[in-house]
Every structure is written in C-alpha cells, then in structure tokens.
C-alpha positions in Angstrom: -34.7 -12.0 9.9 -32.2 -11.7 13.0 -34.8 -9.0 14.1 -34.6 -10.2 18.2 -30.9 -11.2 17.7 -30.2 -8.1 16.6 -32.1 -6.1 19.1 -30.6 -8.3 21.3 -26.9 -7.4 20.4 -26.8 -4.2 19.4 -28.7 -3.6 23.5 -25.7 -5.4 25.0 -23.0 -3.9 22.8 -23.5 -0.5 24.2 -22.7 -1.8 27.7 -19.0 -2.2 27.2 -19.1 1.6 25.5 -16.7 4.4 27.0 -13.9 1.5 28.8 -10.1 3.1 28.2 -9.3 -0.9 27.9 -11.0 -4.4 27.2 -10.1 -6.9 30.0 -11.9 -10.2 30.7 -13.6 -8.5 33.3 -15.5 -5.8 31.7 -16.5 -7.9 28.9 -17.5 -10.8 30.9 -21.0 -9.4 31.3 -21.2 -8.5 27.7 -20.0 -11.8 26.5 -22.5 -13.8 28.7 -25.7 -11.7 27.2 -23.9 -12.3 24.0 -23.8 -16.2 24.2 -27.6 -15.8 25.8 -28.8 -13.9 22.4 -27.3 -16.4 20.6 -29.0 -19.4 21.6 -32.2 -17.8 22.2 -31.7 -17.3 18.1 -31.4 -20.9 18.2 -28.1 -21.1 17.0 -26.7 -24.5 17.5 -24.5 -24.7 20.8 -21.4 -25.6 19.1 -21.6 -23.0 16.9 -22.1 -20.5 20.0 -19.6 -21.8 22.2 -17.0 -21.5 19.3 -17.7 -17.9 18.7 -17.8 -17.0 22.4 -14.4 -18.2 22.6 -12.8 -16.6 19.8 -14.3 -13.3 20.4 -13.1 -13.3 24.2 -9.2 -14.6 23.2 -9.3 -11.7 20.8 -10.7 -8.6 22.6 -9.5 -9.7 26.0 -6.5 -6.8 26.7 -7.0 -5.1 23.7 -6.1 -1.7 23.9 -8.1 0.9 21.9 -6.8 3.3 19.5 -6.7 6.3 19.7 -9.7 7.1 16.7 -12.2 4.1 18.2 -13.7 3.3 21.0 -13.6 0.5 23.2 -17.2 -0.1 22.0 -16.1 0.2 18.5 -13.1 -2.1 18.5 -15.1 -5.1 20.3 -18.2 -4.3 17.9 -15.3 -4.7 14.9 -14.4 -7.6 16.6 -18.0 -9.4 16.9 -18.5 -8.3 13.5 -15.5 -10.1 12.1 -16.1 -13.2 14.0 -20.3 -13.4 12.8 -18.6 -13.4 9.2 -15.8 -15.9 9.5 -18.7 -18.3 11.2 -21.0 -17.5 8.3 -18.4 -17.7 5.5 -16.5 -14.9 5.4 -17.7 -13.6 1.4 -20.4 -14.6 -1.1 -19.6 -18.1 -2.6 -20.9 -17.7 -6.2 -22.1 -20.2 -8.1 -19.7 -22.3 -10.6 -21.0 -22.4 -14.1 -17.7 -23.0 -16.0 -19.0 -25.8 -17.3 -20.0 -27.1 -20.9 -23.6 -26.5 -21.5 -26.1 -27.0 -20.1 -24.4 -26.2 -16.3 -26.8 -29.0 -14.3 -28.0 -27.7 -11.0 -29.4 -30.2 -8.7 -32.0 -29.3 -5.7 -32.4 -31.5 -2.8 -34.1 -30.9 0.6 -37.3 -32.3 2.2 -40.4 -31.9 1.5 -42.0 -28.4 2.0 -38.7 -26.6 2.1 -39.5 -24.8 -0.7 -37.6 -26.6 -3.7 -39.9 -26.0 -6.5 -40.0 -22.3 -6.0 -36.7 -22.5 -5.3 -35.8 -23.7 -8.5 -38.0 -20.6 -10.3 -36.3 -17.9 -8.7 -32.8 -19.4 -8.6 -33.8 -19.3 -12.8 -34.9 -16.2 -12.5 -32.2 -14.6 -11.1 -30.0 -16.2 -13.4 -31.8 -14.9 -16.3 -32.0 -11.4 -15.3 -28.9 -10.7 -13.4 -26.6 -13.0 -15.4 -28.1 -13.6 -18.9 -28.3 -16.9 -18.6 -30.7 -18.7 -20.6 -32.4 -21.6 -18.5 -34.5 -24.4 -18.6 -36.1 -26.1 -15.6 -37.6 -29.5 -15.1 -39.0 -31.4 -11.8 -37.8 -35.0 -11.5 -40.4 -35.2 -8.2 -42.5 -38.3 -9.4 -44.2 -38.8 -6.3 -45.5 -35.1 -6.6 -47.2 -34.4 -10.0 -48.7 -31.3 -8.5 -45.2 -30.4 -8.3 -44.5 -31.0 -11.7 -47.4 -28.5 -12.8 -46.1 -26.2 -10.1 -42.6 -25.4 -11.8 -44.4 -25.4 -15.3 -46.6 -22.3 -13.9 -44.0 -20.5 -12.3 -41.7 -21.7 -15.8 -43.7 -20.0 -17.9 -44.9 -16.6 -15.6 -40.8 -16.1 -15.6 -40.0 -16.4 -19.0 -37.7 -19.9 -18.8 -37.9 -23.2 -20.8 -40.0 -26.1 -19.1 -39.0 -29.3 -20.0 -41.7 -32.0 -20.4 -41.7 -34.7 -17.6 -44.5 -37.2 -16.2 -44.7 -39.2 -12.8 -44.9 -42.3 -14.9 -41.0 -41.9 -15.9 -38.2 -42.5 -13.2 -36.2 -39.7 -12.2 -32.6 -40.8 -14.0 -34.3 -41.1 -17.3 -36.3 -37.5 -16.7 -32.9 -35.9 -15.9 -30.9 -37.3 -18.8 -34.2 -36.4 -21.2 -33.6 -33.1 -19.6 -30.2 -32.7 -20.3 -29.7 -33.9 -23.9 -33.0 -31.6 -24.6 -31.3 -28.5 -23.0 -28.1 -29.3 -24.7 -29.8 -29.3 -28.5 -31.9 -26.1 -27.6 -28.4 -24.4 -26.6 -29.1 -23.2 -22.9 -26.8 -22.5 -21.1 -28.0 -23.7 -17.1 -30.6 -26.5 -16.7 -32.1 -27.0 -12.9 -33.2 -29.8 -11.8 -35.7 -29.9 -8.8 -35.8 -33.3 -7.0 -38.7 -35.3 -4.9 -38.7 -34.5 -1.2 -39.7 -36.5 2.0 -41.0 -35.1 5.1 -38.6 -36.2 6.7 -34.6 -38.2 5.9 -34.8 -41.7 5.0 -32.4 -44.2 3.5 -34.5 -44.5 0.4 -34.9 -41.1 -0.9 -31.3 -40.9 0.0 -30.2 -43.9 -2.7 -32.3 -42.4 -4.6 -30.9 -39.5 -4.7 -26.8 -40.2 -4.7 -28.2 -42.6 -7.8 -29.4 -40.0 -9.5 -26.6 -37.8 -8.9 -24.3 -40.0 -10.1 -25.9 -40.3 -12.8 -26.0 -36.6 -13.7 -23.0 -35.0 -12.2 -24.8 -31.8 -11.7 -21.9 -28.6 -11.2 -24.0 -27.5 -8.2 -25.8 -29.2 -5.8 -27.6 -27.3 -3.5 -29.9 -28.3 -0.5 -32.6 -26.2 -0.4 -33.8 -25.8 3.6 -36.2 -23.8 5.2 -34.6 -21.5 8.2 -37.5 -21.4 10.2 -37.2 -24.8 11.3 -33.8 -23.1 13.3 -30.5 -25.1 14.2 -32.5 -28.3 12.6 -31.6 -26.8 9.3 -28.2 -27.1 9.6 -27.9 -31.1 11.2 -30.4 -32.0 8.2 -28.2 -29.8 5.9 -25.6 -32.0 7.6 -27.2 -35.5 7.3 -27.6 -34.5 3.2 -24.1 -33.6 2.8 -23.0 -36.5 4.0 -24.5 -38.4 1.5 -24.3 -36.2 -1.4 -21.2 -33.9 -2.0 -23.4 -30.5 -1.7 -21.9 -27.3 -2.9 -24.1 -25.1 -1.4 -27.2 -24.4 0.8 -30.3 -22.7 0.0 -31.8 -21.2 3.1 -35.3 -20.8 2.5 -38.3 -18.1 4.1 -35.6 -15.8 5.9 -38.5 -13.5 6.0 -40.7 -15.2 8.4 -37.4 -16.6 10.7 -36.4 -13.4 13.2 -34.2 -15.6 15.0 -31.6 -16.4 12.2 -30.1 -19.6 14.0 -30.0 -21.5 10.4 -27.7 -19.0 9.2 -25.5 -18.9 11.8 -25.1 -22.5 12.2 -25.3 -24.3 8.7 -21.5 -22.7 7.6 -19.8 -23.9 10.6 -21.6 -27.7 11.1 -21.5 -28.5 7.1 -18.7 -26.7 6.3 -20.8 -25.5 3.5 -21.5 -22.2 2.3 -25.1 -20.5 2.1 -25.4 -19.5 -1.4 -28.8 -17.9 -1.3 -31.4 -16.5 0.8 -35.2 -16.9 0.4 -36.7 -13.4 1.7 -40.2 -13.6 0.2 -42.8 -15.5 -1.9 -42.6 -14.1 -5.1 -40.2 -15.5 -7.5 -37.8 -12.0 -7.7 -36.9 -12.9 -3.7 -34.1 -14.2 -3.9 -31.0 -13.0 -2.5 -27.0 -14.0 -2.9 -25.8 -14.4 0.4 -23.0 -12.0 1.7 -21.7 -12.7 5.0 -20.3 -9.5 5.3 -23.1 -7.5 4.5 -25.6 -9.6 6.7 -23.2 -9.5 10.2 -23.4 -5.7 9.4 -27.8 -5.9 9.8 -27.3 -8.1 12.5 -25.3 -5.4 14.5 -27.4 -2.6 13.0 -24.9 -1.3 10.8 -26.9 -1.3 7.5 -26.4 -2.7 4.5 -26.2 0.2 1.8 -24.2 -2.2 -0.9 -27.0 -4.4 -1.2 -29.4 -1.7 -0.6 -27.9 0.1 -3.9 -27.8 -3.4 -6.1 -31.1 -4.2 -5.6 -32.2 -0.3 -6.5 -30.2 -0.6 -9.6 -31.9 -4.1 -10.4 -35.5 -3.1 -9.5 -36.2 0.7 -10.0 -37.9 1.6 -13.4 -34.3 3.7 -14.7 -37.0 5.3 -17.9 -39.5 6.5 -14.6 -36.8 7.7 -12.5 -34.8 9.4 -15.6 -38.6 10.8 -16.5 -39.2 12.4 -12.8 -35.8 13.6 -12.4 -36.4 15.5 -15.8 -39.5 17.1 -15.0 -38.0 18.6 -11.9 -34.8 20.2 -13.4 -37.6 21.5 -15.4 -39.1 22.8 -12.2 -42.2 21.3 -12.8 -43.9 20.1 -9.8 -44.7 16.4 -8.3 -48.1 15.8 -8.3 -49.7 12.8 -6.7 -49.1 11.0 -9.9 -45.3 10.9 -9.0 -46.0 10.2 -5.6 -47.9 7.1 -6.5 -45.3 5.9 -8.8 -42.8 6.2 -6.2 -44.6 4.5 -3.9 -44.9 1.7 -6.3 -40.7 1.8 -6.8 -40.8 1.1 -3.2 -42.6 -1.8 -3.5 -40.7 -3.6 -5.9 -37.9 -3.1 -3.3 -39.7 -4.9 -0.9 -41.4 -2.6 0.5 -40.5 0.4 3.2 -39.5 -2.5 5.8 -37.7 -4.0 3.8 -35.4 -0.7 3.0 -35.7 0.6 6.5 -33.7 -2.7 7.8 -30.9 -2.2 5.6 -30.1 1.2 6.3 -27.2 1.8 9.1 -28.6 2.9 12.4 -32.2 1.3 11.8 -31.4 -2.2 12.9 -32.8 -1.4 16.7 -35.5 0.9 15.5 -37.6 -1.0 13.4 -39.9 -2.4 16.4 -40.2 1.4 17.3 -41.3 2.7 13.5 -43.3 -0.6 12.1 -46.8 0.7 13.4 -46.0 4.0 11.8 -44.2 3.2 8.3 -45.7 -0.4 6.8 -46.7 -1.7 3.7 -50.4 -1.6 4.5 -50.0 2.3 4.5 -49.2 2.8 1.0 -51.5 0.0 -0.2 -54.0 2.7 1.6 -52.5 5.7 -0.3 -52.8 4.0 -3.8 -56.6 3.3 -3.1 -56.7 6.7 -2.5 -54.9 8.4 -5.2 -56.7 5.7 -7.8 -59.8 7.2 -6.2 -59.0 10.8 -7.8 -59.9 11.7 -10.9 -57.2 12.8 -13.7 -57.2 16.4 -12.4 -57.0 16.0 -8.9 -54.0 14.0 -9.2 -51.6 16.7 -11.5 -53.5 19.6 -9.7 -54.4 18.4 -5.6 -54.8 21.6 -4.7 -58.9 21.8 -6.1 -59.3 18.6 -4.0 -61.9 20.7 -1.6 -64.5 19.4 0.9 -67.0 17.2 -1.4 -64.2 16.0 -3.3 -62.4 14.8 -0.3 -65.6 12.9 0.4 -65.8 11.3 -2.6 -62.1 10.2 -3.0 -62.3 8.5 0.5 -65.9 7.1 -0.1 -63.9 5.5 -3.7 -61.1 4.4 -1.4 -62.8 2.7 1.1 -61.3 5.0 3.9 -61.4 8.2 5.9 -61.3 11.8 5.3 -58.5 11.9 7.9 -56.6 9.0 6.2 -56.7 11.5 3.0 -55.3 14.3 5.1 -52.5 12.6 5.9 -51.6 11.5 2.6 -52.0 15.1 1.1 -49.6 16.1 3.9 -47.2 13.9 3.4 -47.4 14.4 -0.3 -46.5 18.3 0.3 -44.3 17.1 2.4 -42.8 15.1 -0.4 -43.0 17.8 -2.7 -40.7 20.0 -0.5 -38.4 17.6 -0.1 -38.2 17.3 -4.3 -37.8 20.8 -4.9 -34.9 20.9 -3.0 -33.6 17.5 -4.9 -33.6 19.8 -7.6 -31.2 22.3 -6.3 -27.5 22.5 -6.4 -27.4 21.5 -2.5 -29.9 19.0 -3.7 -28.9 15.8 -1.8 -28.1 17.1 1.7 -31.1 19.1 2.1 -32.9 16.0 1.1 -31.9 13.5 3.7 -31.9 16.0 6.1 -35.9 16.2 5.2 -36.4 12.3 5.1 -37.1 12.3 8.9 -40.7 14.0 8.1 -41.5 11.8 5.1 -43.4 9.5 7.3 -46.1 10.3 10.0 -44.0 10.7 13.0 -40.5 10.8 11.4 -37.9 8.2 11.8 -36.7 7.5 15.0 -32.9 7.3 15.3 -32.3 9.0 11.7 -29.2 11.1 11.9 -29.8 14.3 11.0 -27.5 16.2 8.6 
C-alpha cells in the first residue's frame, strides 16, 4: 500500500532540500508534483485540494532552524498535515458496554465483510481477551453463513446458529440473548451485502439497526476500488450513524486513495486495515504511524508490536540461550527464523516498515521476496538430521541429493549455505557484549546483494 505515492513523495521531497528559507516560490514546484502524486493515488480532489492548501499557508516563509533543514521542516510539515487528513491517532474501539458489546458490519457485497468479521474476532481475542461470538445475518448468502462458521471455528470463537429461512432482526436478537446467557463479552454481527447501494438493503439495514443498537457500527469497504470507497462509505453513513470504517485488501491497493479520502469526506475514522487474506491480517489503524511509511520514514512502533504479538517468545528465548552458550546456529535455527519471518508477514512486509526503506523496496523486491525462503525451507527440509546441526559434511553428492529433494539447483543451495554462514557470523557477534551494533551493521549482507539504502553503523 501507498507504494507509488510514496515513491512519488519522498522523489519530490528532496527537491526543496538545502533552501536557507521556504517561500511560495521554491515550493511551488514541489507543491504541484505533490498535488499530481496525490490524485494519481486517486485521492478524492477535495481531499487534495484541502491539503495542498494547508500545507502551502503553513510552510510558505517559514524560516528553518537552526538543527533542520529546509527539507526537514516542510517534510514535518507534509507529515503533520497526511495525519490530521487521516485522523490524527488510532480511534479504538468502544466496548464499555454491558455484555455482549454488539458490533455491526455493513458494506457491499464482496468487500470483504465475512472475513472481516473473523479477524476483527480474532484480534479481539488474542490481543484483548475478549471472548467472542459471531453470527451472519446475510440471508440472501447461505454460503456466507457456512463461511463465518469455518473461519468461527479455525479461530477458536463461538458460532451462533442462523438459517436463510429466518429474517435478519430475529437472527440478531437470537444472537444476542444467546451471547448474553453464554457470558461473552463482544458479539459481531456480519450483515447481507448488495453489489451495489440500494434503498432496500438500506431499510433493511437502519431496521435492523434500530433494532439492535450495536456499540460499533463499522462499514467494511474494500480500498482497491480508490476514492469510490470513501463516497460509498459516505452514502452508508448517511443512513446509518457509522462509527468506524473498515478498509479492506490494503495489500493489493499501492495507491492508498481510500485512506486518504474516507476520514476527510465521512468524517469518520478508519478503525482497521485489511493487509492480507489470512484471518491474523488485520491491523489497527494509526494515522501517525502510516503518514510516516508514506514518506519513508518507517514504522518501528508497529514493527515492534507486531514482533511482540507474532514471534514464538519460548523459540526466541531457546536460540538466544544456546548462543550465550556459544553453541552454533545450524540450519535448524536458520529455518526457524525464517519461519518467524513469516508470521510477520513476510521480509516485504518488514522491509516497508523500516525507516529509510520506503523508496527502496522497488530496487530490493527481486532480490529479498517471499518466494526465496519458501525455496530455502524446501531445501533445508531436503537435509537429513545431520546435515542440518552439522552443514559442513554437506559435500558434492550430498549437495545433489538435497537440491534433487528440493526441486532446485545446486547453485540455489550455494547461496543458501552462504547466506546461512553469513547468518551465523552475524549471530556470533549477537552474542557478544557489542552484540547489537555489530549486528545491524552486518544486516546489509544477510540477503544476496545487501540492502540498498541501509545505513551503516
């Protein structure tokens, strides 16, 4: 997400770099490729022509102090003005309510509300404790119905019963009074969707909301379809009093126009991001954190929570003993971390949210992607038990064999043993008292050639 926007910005911003003073002049040329990135992005115009303005009236004749640059005051500048017109800080959910807390889903169809609904109770079981139940009021969908009864039970959350038969006020309040007597604490409802707004679904649904009172209302829309997302999100709120917005497949949008647009025309805040399939991909939205990726500043907070959330603690407590130990890390480790990585959404993934990476990652996806440790897992799975605590007998047949196993090349093996003693260098001097420096300073050779743009320590 934001991936051309931010190459976009980031390209312009260094223009204005190494002025004594910000006038109207030297920025005018900034401003204009500024305003041009932005609706490329598909940001909606009002939206664009707001921002434009309010950067310009506050950088215009401001004079830089002496510890930043001209470049670094404006970039402060955009910065702050990309998080007032996003919202400024994550809006949390409200849950102070008596049990079960009822949060209703709306959006059209294919937006993504059923899966929505399983990783929203998802995240609120494992990062807040919650215990959920879930039911699907979409009568005019029964494959939905079975849908969110799957994905119910691969999470770990109560399903409650509901058939197409029944009519959506009378599934909701079954729903309720069930969740109430087993004592859970959230209950989310996931509405019927059209394919597209029409004053049916829309009495339907202010009937059924009415009915309900849900504490959160959130419309669940999908951010590829761009600055659509928020006039839809737009045409629901007026309708229904929304509390939120869902924005849905943020992987797949590298424009990011939804985002920047559904805050300012709903007045609404984005409570959530969609960045992937599975049901752990979901992400609170910080507008802070996310103006920071768009100017390729990083995001290290987020970075660090999701670490904390998704890293096996026992594995990493494990490794980090056997090295003090100053025992080695064989390919065993290196497959297990490799694994780690991939709960974190992959190298990509991390690689976008560290600062200074923004602008590279068109530069460094052919050399570090996910289908390049899929290849290294075949590979070490390939090994036998010995080769994998002890690489160094893996000799000429061997090699053979474990690339034969792999489906692969010997060469693709070579390159994995390198960067595995590459990896092991790089742990030994983890280990030491100087540990951390030395390590970051070795990160750059991790990865077949390096990582562009990585500072060096």
């Amino acid at each position: 997400m934001f991936d051309n926007l931010s190459n976009r910005l980031t390209s312009s911003l260094d223009r204005i770099r190494g002025r004594a003073k910000l006038t109207e002049d030297n920025i005018k040329e900034v401003l204009r490729e500024v305003r041009m990135a932005l609706l490329e992005a598909d940001v909606a115009l009002p939206v664009v022509k707001a921002f434009i303005d309010s950067v310009k009236e506050r950088a215009v004749g401001t004079e830089v102090s002496k510890s930043l640059s001209p470049g670094q005051v404006f970039l402060k500048i955009v910065k702050q003005e990309l998080e007032k017109v996003m919202g400024e800080a994550n809006d949390e959910l409200n849950l102070k309510a008596k049990p079960p807390a009822v949060i209703l889903l709306a959006g059209l169809q294919g937006a993504g509300k059923t899966t929505s609904a399983a990783k929203l109770a998802r995240y609120l079981k494992e990062r807040h404790k919650k215990s959920v139940a879930v039911v699907s009021a979409d009568v005019y969908r029964p494959a939905a119905i079975k849908q969110l009864q799957t994905l119910a039970n691969e999470i770990g959350v109560d399903f409650i019963e509901s058939e197409a038969s029944q009519k959506p006020i009378d599934i909701a309040n079954n729903a309720i009074d069930v969740a109430r007597k087993s004592h859970k604490d959230v209950l989310i409802l996931d509405t019927a969707g059209r394919l597209a707004i029409d004053d049916d679904m829309m009495a339907e649904i202010k009937a059924l909301h009415t009915a309900i009172d849900p504490v959160e209302t959130l419309f669940v829309v999908d951010a590829m379809t761009g600055q659509d997302a928020a006039n839809t999100a737009k045409a629901f709120g007026d309708v229904l009093p929304l509390t939120g917005v869902v924005l849905t497949k943020t992987d797949g949008d590298a424009r990011g126009g939804a985002a920047l647009s559904v805050r300012h025309i709903t007045g609404k805040p984005i409570k959530f991001l969609g960045v992937g399939e599975k049901t752990e991909a979901l992400e609170p939205f910080h507008p802070d954190r996310l103006a920071s990726r768009i100017l390729g500043m990083g995001d290290m907070l987020s970075l660090i929570e999701e670490a904390e959330q998704k890293i096996d603690k026992t594995k990493a407590e494990k490794l980090a003993g056997k090295l003090q130990k100053g025992k080695g890390f064989d390919l065993e480790d290196f497959k297990e971390q490799l694994q780690q990585m991939k709960n974190m959404g992959g190298m990509g993934a991390m690689l976008d949210k560290l600062p200074g990476m923004g602008g590279q990652m068109a530069n460094i996806q052919d050399k570090v992607n996910d289908k390049m440790f899929v290849q290294m897992e075949a590979l070490i799975n390939s090994m036998t038990a010995q080769e994998r605590r002890n690489p160094d007998v893996i000799n000429g047949s061997r090699k053979k064999r474990i690339s034969a196993g792999a489906g692969l090349q010997i060469q693709d093996l070579n390159r994995l043993l390198k960067q595995h003693k590459q990896m092991q260098k790089m742990m030994k001097k983890f280990s030491s008292k100087s540990g951390m420096k030395k390590m970051m300073r070795g990160m750059g050779s991790m990865m077949p050639g390096g990582f562009p743009g990585m500072p060096k320590m």
